[in-house]
Structure formats: C-alpha cells, structure tokens
C-alpha positions in Angstrom: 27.3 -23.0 10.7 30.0 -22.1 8.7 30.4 -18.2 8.5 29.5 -16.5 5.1 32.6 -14.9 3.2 33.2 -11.6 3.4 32.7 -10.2 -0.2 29.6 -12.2 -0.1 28.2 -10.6 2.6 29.5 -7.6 1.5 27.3 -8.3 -1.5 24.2 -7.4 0.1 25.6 -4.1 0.5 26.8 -3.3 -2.5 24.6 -5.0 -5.1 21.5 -6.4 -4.1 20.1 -8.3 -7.7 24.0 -10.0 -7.8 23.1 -10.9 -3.6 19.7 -12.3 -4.5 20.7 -14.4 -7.5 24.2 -15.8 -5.3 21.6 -16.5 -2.5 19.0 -18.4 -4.7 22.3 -20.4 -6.1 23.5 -21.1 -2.7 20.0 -22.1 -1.7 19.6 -24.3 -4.6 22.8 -26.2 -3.9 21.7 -26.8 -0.7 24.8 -24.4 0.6 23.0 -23.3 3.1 26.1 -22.6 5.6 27.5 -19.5 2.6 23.7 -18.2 3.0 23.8 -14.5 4.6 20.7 -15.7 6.6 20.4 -12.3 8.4 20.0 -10.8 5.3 17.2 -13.0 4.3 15.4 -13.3 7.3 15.4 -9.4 6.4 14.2 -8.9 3.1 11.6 -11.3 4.1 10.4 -9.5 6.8 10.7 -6.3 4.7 8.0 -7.9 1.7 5.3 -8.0 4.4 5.7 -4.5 5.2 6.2 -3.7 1.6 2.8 -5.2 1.2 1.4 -3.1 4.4 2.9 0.0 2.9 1.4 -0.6 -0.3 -1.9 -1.1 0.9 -2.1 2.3 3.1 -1.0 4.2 -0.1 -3.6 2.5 -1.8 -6.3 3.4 0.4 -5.1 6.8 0.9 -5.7 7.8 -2.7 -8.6 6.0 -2.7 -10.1 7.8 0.0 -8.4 11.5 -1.7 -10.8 10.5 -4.7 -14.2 9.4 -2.7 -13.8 12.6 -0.4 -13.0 14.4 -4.3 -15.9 12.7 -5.9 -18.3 13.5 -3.4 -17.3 17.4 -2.3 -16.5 19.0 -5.8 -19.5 17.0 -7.9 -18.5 19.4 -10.7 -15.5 18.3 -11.5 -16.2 14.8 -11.3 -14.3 12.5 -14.2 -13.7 9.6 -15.8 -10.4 9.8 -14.6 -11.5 9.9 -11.2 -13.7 6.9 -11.7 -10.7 5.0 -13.1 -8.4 5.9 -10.2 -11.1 4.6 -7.8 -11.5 2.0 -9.7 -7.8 1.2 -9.8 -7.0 1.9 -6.2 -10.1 -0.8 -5.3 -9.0 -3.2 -8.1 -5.3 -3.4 -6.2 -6.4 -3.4 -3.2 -8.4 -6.6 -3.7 -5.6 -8.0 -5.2 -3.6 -7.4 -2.2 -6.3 -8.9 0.0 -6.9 -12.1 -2.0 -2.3 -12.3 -2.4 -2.5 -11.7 1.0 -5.4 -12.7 3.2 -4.0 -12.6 6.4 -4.4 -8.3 5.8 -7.9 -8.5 5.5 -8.3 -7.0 9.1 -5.3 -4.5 7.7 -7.5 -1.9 6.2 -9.7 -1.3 9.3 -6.5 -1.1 11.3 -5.4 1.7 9.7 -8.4 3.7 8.2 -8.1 6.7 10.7 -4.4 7.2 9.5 -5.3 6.5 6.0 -8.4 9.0 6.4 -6.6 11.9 7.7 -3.7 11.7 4.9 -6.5 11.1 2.2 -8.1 14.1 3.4 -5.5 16.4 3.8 -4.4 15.3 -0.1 -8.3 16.2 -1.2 -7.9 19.5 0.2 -4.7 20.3 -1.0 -5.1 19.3 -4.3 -8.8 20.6 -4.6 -7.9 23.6 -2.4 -11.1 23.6 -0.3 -10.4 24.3 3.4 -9.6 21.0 5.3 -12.6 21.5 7.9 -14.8 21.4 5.1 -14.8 17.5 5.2 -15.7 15.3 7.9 -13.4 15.0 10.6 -13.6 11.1 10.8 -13.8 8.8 7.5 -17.8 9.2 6.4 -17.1 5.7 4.8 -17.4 2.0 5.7 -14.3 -0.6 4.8 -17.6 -2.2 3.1 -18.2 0.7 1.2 -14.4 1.8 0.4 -13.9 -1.6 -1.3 -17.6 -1.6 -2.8 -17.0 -1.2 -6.7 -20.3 0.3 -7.1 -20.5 3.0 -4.0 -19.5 6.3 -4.8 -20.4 8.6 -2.2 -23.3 11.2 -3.1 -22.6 14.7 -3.8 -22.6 17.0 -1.7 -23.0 20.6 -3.3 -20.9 23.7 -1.3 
C-alpha cells in the first residue's frame, strides 16, 4: 500500500469537511492506496459511539421529565409532554436506524437513571432522596408513548 501524502494526512488534522470530501474522491476513484485508512476506520468507529452517546442523553432527559412529571404534578406542562414526547420519538428513531442497540437502553438504564435523577432534583430543587433510588420504570414503559407515571403528591 502506497503511503498517504503528508498534507493529506495532515488534512485530517487540520480540516476535517476538506479530509472527508478528498477521502470520498479518492474512494470514488478507486485510489484506495492515497486513502488515510486509519483515519477512516476511526471516524467509523466514532459514529457508533456517536449513536450510543446520543441515545444515553436521550434517555437521561427522558427520565429527568418522567421522574418531573410524576413528583411535582403541579407543574406539569405541555412542554413537558412535548419533551417526553421528543426524547421517545428520537429514541425510536435510533432504534429502528439502528437495531443492533435495542439491548442498548437496558444496558445502561442504571447510569442513565442516576444522571436523570440528579437533573430532576437540581432543576426542580427537591432533595435527591426524595425519588427512588433505582429507576421506578420499565424500558417498556420509558418508550411507551402513552405511560406517564402517576403523581405522586409531596
């Protein structure tokens, strides 16, 4: 294999949209000895995670607003209603781009939980230990568009 030129690989560095679009023309041309293939093999690894990523900070908001929704039944919104709404609707997405995460949100629902929870008390400043220590919630019922989680009045 031919070894890439410097400045090209120096690309990647430098300016990654001018490094994608010299890699795609290489590719294209079947120049597959100029490709930076360390660099690919990279950013490919890197969209899975970026897919992993966004589905933890997916859940963790979605679980902020369930743990919200059900602990200050007061306050409860529309806006609320369209985050969790949101937050489910991407999620799905993810799942359906993705399938091989399906197993992904159970994996990391404890992590998810705590962060989740610690947002809902910040942000609705009740004391942390006044939700459940572990996630109250199913995966079934997290994804469910119809659950919301009954009030509980404080």
């Amino acid at each position: 294999m031919t070894p890439i030129p410097k400045s090209a690989a120096q690309l990647y560095e430098t300016d990654f949209v001018a490094w994608t679009e010299k890699t795609v023309q290489l590719i294209r041309a079947g120049q597959f000895g100029q490709v930076d293939w360390d660099a690919v093999i990279e950013e490919i690894e890197s969209l899975g995670r970026s897919d992993q990523r966004e589905l933890k900070s997916r859940l963790e908001v979605l679980l902020q607003h369930l743990l919200k929704w059900q602990h200050q039944s007061s306050l409860q919104s529309g806006s609320w209603q369209n985050t969790i709404d949101e937050q489910r609707n991407r999620i799905v997405d993810l799942l359906q781009e993705s399938p091989s995460l399906k197993s992904y949100p159970e994996e990391v629902l404890a992590q998810c939980y705590n962060r989740g929870l610690k947002a809902a008390s910040n942000e609705t400043e009740l004391p942390i230990d006044t939700f459940p220590v572990e996630c109250p919630y199913s995966i079934a019922q997290i994804l469910d568009g119809e659950f919301l989680p009954d009030a509980i009045d404080l």
